[in-house]
Backbone as CSV, one residue per row, in Angstrom:
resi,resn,N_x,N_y,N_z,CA_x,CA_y,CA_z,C_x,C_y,C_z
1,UNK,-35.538,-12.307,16.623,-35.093,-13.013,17.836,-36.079,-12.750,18.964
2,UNK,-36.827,-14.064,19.887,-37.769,-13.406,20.572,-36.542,-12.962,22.068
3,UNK,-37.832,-12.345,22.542,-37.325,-11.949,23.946,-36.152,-12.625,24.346
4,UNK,-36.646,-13.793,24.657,-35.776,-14.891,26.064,-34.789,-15.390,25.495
5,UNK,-34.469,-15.421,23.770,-33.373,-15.815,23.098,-32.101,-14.206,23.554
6,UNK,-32.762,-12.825,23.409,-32.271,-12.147,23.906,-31.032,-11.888,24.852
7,UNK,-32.329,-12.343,26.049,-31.883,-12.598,27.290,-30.352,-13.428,26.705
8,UNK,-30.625,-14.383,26.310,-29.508,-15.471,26.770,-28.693,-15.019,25.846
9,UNK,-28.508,-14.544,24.985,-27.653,-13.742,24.000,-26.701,-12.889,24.924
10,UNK,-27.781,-12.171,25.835,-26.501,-10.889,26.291,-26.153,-11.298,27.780
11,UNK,-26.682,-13.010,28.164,-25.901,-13.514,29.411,-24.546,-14.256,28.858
12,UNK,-24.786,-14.795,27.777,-23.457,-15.170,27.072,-22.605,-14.289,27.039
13,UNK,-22.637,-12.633,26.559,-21.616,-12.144,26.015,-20.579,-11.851,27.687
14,UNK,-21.906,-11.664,28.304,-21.340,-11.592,30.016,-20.629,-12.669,30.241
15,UNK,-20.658,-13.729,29.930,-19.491,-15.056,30.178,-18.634,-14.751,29.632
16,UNK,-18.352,-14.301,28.357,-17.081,-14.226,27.352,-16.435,-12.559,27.841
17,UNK,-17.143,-11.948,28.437,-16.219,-10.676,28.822,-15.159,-10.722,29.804
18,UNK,-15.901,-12.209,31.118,-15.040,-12.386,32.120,-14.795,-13.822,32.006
19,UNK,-13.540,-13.743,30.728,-12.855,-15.384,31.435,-12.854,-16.097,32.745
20,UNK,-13.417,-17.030,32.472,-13.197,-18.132,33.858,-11.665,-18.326,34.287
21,UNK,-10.672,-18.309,33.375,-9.728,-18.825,33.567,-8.590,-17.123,34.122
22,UNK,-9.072,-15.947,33.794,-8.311,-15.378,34.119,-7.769,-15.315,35.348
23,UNK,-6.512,-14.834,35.473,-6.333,-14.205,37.247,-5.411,-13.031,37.295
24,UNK,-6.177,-11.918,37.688,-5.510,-10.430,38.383,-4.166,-10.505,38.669
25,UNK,-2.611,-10.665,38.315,-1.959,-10.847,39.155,-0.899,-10.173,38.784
26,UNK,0.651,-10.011,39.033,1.324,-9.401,38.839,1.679,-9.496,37.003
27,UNK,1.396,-10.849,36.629,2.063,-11.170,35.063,1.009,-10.862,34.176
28,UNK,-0.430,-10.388,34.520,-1.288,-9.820,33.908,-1.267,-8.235,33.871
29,UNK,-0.919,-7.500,35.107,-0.929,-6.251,35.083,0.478,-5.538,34.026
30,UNK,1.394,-6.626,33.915,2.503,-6.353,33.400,2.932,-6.223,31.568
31,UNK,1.602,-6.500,31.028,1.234,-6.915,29.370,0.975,-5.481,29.465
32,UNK,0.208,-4.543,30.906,-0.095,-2.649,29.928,1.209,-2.378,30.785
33,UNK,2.043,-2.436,31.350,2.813,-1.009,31.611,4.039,-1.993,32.586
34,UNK,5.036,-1.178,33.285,6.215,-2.106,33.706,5.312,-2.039,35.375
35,UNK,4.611,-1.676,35.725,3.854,-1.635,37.785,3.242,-3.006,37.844
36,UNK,3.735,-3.703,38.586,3.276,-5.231,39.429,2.144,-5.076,39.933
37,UNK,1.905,-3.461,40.382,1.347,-3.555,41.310,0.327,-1.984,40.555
38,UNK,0.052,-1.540,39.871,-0.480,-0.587,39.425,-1.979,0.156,40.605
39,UNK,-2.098,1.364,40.303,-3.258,1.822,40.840,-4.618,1.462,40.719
40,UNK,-5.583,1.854,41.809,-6.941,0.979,41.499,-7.441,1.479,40.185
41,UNK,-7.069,2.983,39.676,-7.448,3.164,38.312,-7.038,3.012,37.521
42,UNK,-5.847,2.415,37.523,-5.342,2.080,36.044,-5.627,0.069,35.907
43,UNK,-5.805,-0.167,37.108,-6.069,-1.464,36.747,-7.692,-1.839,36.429
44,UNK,-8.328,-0.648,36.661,-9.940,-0.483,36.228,-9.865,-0.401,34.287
45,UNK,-8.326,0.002,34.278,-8.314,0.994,32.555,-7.788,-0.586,31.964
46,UNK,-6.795,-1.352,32.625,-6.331,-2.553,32.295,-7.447,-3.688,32.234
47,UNK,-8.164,-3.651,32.908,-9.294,-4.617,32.823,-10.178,-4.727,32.116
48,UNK,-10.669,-3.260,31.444,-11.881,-3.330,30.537,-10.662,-3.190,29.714
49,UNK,-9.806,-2.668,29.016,-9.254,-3.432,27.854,-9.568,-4.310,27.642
50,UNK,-8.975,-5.099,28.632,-9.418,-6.863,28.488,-10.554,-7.247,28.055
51,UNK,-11.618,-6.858,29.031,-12.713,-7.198,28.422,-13.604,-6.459,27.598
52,UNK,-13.143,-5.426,26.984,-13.416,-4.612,25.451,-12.989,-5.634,24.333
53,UNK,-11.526,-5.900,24.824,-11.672,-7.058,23.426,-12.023,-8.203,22.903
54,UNK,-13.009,-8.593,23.769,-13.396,-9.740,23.911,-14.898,-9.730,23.455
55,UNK,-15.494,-8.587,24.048,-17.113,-8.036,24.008,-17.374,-6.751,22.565
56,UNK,-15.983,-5.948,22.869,-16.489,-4.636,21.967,-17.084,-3.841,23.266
57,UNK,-17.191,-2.323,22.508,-18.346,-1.279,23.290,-19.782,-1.241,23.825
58,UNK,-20.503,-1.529,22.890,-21.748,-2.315,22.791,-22.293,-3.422,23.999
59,UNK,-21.646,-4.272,23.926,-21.921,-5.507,25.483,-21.389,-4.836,26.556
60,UNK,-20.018,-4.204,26.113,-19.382,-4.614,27.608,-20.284,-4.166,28.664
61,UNK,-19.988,-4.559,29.661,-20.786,-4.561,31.263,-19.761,-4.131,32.394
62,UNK,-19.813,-2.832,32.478,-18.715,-1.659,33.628,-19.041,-2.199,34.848
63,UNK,-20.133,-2.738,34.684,-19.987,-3.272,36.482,-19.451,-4.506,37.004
64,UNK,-18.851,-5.568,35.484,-18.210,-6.878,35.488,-16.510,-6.280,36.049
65,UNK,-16.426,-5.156,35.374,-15.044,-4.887,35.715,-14.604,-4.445,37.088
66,UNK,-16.230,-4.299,37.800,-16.371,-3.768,39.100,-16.298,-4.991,40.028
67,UNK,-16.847,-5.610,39.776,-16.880,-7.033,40.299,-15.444,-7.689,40.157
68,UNK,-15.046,-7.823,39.038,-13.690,-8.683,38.916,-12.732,-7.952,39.760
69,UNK,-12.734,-6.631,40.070,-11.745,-5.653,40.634,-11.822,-5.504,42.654
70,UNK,-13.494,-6.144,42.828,-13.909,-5.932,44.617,-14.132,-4.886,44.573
71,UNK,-14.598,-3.722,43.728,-14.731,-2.402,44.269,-16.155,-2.056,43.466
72,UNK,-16.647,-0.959,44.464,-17.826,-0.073,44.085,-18.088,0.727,42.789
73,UNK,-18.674,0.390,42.110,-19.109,1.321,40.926,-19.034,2.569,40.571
74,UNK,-19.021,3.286,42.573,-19.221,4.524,42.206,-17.781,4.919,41.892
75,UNK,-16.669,4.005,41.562,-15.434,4.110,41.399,-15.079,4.779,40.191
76,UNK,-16.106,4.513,39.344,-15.814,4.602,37.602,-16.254,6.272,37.853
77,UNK,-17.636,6.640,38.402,-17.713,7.677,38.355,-16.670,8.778,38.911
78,UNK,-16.138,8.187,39.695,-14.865,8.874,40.426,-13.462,9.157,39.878
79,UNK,-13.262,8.429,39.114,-12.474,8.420,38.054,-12.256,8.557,36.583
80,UNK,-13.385,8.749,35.966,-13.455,8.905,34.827,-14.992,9.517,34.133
81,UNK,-15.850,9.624,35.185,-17.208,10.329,35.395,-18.147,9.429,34.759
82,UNK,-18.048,8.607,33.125,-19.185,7.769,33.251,-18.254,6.828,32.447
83,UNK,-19.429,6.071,32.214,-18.655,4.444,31.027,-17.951,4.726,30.253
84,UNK,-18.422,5.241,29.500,-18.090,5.958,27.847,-16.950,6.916,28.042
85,UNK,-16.591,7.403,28.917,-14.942,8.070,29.529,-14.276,6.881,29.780
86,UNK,-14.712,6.127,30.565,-13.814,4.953,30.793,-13.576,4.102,29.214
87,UNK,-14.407,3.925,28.746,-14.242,3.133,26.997,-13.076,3.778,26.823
88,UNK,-13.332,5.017,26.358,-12.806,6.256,25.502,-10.630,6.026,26.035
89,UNK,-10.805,6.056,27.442,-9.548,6.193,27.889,-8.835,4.767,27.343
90,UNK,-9.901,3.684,27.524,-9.271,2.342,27.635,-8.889,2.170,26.148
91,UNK,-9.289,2.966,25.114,-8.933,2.273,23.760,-8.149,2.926,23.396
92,UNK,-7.593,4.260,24.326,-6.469,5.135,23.337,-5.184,4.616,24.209
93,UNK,-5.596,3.472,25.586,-4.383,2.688,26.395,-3.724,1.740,25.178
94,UNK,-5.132,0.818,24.858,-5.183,-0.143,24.227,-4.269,0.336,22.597
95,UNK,-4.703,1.522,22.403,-3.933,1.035,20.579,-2.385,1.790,21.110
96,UNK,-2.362,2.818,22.388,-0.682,3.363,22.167,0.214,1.570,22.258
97,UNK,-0.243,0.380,23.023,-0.119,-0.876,23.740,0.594,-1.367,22.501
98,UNK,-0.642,-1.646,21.298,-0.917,-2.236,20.274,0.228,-1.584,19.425
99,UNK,0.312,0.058,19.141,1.769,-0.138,18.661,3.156,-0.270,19.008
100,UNK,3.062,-0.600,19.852,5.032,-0.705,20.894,5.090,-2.585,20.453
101,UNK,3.868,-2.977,20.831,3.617,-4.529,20.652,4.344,-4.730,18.394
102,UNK,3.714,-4.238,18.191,4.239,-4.311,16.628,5.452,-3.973,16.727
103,UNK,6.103,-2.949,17.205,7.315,-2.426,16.543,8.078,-3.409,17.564
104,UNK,7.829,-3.655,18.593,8.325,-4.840,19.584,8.559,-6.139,19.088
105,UNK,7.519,-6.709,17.961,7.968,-8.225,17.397,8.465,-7.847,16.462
106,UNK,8.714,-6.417,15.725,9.298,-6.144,14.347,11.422,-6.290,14.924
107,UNK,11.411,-5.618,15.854,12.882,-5.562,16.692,13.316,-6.919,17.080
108,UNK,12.483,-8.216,17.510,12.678,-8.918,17.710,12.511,-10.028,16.889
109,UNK,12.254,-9.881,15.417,12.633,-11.071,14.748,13.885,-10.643,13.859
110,UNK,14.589,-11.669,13.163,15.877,-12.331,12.565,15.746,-11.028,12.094
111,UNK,17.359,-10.383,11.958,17.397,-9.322,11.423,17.822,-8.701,10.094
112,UNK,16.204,-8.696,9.779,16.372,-9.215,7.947,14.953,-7.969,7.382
113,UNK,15.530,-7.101,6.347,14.041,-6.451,6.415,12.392,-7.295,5.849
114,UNK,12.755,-7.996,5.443,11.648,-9.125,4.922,11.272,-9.766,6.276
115,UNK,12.047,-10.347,7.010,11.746,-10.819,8.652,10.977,-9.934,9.264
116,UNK,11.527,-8.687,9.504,11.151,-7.566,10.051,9.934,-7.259,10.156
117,UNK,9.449,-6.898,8.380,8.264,-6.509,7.572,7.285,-7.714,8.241
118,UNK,7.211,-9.141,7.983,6.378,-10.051,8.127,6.230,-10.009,9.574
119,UNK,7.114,-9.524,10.826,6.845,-10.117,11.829,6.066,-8.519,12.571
120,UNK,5.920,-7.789,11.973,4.956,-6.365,11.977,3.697,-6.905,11.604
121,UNK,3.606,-7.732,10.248,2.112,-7.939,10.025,1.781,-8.772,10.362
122,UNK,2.315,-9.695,11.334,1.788,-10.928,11.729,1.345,-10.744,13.587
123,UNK,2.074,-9.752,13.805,1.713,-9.316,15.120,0.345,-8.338,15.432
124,UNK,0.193,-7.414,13.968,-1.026,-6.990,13.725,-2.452,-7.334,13.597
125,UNK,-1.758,-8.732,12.321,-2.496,-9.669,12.674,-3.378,-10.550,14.427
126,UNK,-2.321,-10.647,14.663,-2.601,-11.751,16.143,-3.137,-10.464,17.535
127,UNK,-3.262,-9.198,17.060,-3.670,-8.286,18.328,-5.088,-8.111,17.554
128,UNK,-5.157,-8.213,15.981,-6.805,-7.576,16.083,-7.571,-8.838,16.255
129,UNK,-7.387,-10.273,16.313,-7.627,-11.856,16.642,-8.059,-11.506,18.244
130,UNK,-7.116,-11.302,19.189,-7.114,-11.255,20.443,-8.122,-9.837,20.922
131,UNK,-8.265,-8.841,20.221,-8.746,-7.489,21.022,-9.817,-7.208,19.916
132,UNK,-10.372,-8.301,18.831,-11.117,-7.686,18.211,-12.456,-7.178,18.502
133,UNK,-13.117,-6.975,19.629,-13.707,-5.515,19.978,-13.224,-4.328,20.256
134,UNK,-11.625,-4.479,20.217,-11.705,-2.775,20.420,-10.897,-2.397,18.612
135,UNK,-10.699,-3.229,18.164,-10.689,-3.335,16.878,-12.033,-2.664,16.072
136,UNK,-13.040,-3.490,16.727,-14.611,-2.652,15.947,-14.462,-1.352,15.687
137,UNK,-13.946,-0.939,17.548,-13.886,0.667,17.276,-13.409,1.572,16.598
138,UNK,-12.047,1.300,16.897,-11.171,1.182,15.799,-10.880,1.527,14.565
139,UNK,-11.310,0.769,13.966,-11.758,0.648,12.644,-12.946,1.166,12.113
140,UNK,-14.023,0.807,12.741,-15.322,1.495,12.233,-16.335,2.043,13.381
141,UNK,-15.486,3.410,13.397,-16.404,4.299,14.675,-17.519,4.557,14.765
142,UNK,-18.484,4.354,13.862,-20.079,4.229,14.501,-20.405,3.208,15.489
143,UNK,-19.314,1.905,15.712,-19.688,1.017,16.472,-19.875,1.298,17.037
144,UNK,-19.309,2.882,17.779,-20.353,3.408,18.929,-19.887,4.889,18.779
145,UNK,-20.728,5.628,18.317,-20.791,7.349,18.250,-19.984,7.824,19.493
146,UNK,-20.901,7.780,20.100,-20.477,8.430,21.809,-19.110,8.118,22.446
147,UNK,-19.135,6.896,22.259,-17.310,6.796,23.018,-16.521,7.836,21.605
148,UNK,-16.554,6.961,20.470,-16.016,8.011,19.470,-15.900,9.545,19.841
149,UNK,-16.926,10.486,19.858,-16.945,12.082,20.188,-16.484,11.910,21.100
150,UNK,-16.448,11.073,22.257,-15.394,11.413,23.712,-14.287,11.658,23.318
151,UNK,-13.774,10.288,22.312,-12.240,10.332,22.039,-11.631,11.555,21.344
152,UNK,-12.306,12.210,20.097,-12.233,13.228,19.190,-12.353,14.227,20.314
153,UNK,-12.964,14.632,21.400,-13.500,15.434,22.141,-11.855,16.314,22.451
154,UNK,-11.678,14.802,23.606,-10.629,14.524,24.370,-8.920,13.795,24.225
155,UNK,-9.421,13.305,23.431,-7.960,12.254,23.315,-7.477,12.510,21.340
156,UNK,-7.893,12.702,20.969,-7.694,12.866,19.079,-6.207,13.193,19.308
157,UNK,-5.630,14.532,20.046,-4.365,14.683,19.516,-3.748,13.547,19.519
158,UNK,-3.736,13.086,20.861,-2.701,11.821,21.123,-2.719,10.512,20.342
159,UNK,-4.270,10.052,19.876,-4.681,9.338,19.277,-3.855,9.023,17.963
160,UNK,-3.822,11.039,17.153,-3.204,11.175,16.060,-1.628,10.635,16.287
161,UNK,-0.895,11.063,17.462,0.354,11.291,17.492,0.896,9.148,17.802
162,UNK,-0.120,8.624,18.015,0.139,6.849,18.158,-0.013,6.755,16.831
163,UNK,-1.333,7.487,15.552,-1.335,6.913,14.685,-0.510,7.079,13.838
164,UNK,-0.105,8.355,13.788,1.643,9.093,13.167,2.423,7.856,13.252
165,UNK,2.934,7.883,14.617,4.216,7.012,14.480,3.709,5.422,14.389
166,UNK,2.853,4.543,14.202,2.325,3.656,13.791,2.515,3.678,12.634
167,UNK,2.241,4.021,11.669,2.592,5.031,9.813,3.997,4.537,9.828
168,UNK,4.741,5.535,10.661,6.384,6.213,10.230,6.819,4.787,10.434
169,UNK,6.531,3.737,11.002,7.246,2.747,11.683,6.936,1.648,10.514
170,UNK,5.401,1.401,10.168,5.568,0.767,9.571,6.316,1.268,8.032
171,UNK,6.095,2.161,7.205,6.720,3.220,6.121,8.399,3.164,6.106
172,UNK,9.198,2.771,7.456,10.231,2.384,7.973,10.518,1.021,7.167
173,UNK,9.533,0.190,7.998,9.982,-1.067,7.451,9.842,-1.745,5.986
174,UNK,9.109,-0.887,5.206,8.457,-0.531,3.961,9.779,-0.757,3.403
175,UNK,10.662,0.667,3.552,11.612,1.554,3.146,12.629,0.262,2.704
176,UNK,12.959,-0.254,3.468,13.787,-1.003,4.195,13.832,-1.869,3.349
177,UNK,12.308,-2.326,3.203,12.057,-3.845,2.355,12.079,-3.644,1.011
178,UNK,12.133,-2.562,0.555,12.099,-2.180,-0.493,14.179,-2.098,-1.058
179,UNK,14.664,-1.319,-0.190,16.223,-1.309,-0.323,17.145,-2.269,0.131
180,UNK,16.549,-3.695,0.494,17.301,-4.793,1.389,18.160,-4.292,2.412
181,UNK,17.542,-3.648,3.134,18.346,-2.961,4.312,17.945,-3.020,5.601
182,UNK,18.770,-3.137,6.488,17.798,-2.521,7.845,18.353,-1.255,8.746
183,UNK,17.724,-0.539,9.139,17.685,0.792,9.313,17.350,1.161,10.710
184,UNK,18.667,1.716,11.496,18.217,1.349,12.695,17.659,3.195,13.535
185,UNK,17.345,3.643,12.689,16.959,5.223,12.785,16.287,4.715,13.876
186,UNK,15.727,6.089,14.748,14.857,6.115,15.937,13.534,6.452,15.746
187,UNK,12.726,6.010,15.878,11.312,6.312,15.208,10.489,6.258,16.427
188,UNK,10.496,7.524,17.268,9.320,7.882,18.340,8.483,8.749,18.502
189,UNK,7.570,8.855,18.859,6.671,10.256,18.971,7.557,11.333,19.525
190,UNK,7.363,12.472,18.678,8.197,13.443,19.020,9.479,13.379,18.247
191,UNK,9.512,12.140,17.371,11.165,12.198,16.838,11.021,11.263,15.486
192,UNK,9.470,12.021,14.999,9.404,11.006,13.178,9.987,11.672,12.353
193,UNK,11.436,11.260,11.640,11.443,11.919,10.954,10.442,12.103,9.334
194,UNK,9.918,13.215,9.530,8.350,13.238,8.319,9.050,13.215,7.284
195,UNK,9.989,14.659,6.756,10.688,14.745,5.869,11.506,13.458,4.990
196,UNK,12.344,12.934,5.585,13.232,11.587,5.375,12.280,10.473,5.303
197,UNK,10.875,10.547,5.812,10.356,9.016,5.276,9.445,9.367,4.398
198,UNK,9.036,10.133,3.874,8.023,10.919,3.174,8.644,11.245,1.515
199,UNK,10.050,10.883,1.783,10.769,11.456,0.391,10.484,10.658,-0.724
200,UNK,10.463,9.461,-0.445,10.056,8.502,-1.043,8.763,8.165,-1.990
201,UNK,8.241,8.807,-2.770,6.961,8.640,-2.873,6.184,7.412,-3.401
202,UNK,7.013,6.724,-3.801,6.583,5.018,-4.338,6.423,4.041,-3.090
203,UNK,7.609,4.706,-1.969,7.381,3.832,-0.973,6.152,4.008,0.012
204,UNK,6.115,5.478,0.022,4.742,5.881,0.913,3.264,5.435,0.016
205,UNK,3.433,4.921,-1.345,2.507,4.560,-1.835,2.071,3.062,-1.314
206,UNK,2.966,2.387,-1.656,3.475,0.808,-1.242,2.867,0.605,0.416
207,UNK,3.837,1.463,1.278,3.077,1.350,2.399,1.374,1.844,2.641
208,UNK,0.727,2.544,2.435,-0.618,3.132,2.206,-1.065,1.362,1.597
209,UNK,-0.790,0.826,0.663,-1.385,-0.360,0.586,-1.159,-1.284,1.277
210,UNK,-0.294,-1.674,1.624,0.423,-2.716,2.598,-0.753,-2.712,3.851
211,UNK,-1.309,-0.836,4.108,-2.144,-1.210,5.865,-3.257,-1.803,5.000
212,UNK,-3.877,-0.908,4.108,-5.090,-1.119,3.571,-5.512,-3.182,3.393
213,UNK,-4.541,-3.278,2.667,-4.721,-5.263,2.175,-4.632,-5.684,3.630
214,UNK,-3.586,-5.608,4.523,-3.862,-5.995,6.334,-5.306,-5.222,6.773
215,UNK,-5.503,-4.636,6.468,-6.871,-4.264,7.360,-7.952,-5.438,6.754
216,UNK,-8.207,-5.561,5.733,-9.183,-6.263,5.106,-8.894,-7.852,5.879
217,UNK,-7.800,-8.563,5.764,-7.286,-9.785,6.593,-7.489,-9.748,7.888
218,UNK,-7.533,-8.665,8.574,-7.552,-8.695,10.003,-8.775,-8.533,10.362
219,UNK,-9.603,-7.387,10.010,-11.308,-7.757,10.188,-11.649,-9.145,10.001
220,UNK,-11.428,-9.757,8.729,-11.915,-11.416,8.683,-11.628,-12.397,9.389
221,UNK,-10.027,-12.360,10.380,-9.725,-12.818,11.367,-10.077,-12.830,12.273
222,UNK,-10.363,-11.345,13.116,-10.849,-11.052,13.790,-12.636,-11.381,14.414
223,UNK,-13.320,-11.300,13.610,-14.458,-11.432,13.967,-15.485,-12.376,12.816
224,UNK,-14.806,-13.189,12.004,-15.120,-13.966,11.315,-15.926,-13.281,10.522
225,UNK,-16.177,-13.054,9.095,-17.295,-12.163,8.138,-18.345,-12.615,8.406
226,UNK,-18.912,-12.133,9.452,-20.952,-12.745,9.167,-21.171,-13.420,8.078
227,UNK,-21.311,-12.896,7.223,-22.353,-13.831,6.378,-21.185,-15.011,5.396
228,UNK,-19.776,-14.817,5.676,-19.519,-15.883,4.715,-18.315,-16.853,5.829
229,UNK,-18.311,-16.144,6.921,-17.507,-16.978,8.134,-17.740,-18.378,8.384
230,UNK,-18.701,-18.844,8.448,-18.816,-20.547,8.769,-19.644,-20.955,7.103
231,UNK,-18.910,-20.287,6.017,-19.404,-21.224,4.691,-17.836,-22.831,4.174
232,UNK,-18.609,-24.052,4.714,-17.711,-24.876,4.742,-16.438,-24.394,3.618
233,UNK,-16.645,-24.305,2.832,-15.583,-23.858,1.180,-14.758,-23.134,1.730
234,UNK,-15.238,-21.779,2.121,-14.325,-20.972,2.365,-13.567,-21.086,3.784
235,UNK,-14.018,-21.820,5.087,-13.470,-22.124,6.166,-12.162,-23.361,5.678
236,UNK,-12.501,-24.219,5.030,-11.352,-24.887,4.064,-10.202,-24.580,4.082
237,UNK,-10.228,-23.528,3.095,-8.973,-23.180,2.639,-8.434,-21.758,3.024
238,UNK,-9.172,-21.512,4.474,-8.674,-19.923,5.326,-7.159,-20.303,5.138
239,UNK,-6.552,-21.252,5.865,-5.120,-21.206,5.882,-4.193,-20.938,4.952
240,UNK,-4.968,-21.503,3.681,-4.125,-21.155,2.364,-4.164,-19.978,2.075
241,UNK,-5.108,-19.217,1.947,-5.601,-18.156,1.153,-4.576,-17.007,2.495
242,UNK,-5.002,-17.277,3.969,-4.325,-16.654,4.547,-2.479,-15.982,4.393
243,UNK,-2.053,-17.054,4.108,-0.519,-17.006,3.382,-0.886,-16.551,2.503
244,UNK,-1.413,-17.090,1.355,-1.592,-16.172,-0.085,-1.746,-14.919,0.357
245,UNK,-2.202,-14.369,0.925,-2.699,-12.876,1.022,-1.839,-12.558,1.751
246,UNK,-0.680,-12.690,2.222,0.314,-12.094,3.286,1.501,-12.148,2.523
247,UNK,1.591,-13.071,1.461,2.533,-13.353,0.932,2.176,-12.140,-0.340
248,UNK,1.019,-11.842,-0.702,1.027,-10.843,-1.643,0.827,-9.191,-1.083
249,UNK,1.042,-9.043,0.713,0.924,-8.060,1.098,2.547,-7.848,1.089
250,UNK,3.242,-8.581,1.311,4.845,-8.558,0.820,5.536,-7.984,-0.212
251,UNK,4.559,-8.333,-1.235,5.158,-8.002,-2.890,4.564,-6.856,-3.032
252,UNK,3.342,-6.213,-2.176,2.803,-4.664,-2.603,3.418,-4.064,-1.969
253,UNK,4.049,-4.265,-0.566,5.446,-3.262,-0.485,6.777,-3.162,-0.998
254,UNK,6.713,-4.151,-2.171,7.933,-4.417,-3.194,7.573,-3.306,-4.325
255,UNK,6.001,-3.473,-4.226,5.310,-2.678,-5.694,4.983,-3.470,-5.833
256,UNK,5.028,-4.850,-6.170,4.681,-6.211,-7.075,3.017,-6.800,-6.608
257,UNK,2.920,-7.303,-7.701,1.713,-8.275,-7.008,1.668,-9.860,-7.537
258,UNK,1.516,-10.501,-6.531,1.610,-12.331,-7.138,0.748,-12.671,-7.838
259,UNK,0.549,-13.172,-9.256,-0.067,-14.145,-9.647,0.084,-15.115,-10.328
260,UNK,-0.895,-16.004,-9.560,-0.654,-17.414,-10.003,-1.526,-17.564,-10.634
261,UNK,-1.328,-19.047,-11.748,-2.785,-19.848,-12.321,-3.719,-20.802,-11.076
């Protein structure tokens, strides 16, 4: 890629970090936390979310969030000492967000454990679509070393204790789908029961596959596969294959697997 293609490469990603269409306002600040009106630093932590998932670690631009916000740069240093503190904080906002959001459309569809189950992976689905740069991270932490060791540094326990009950919740609805039941136990940090969902060992198997087959669907959603994302054939029949593969992430928390001719 020469130079000036460069250039215009990383003025683009600067367009796509700051929607044209967004606006700061009370019904935006209200998607991270219940404050209308939140602090200048947490709406610094709310904003590069935003535009983490849009860019990833890599592009984003700390001083777009400075700009979109009216305030001085030396703000970030004041609050979080450099970028990569600010990343670090914004993605352990972003995934505690990401699981209340799952167990949130899991509570709120038809109350059926098959309903339940699908409306967990379909919400999983539609957050790594919407935030898939902080998904990169996420998922595959070399996308950037340095924010990574911040997080491990600094944030790992808590990190662990979202990814715990992320597990127990989905392993819950596993349980569930497995016994045609629904189960209205309390499942919060600080209150998994390990013992009682752990007893199970076919089901903790079942679930262990259930994330694994969603992870593979949600990267390809998310950020389209480089090299086979715009091959006409396979752009075709995404929709089909999409159900197919959700419909057989269903039957591996049954145990089962679909096949057809």
């Amino acid at each position: 890629m020469a130079w000036a293609d460069k250039k215009d490469a990383r003025y683009h990603a600067s367009e796509i970090q700051v929607p044209k269409g967004r606006v700061l306002d009370e019904k935006f600040w209200l998607q991270w936390g219940d404050n209308p009106e939140p602090s200048m630093r947490e709406k610094i932590v709310f904003v590069s979310i935003d535009d983490l998932g849009r860019v990833g670690p890599s592009t984003f631009n700390v001083k777009l969030v400075c700009d979109a916000l009216g305030v001085s740069y030396s703000l970030i240093n004041h609050h979080f000492g450099n970028r990569d503190e600010l990343i670090a904080e914004a993605v352990i906002r972003a995934y505690s967000n990401y699981v209340e959001i799952l167990w949130a459309a899991a509570r709120a569809a038809k109350r059926t454990p098959e309903a339940r189950l699908r409306a967990w992976l379909e919400a999983s689905l539609e957050w790594s679509r919407d935030f898939s740069g902080l998904g990169a991270l996420l998922n595959y932490p070399t996308a950037s070393l340095d924010v990574t060791y911040l997080i491990r540094e600094k944030w790992e326990p808590i990190l662990n204790d979202w990814g715990e009950l992320n597990l127990a919740r989905l392993l819950r609805l596993v349980k569930d789908y497995r016994a045609g039941t629904v189960s209205d136990q309390i499942v919060e940090i600080g209150n998994v029961p390990r013992v009682n969902l752990l007893a199970d060992a076919k089901a903790t198997m079942a679930m262990a596959s259930v994330g694994w087959a969603l992870l593979g669907l949600a990267v390809w959603g998310a950020g389209k596969h480089l090299p086979s994302g715009n091959v006409p054939e396979a752009k075709a029949r995404e929709k089909i294959a999409r159900k197919y593969h959700l419909d057989n992430i269903m039957q591996l928390a049954k145990g089962k697997i679909v096949l057809e001719d």
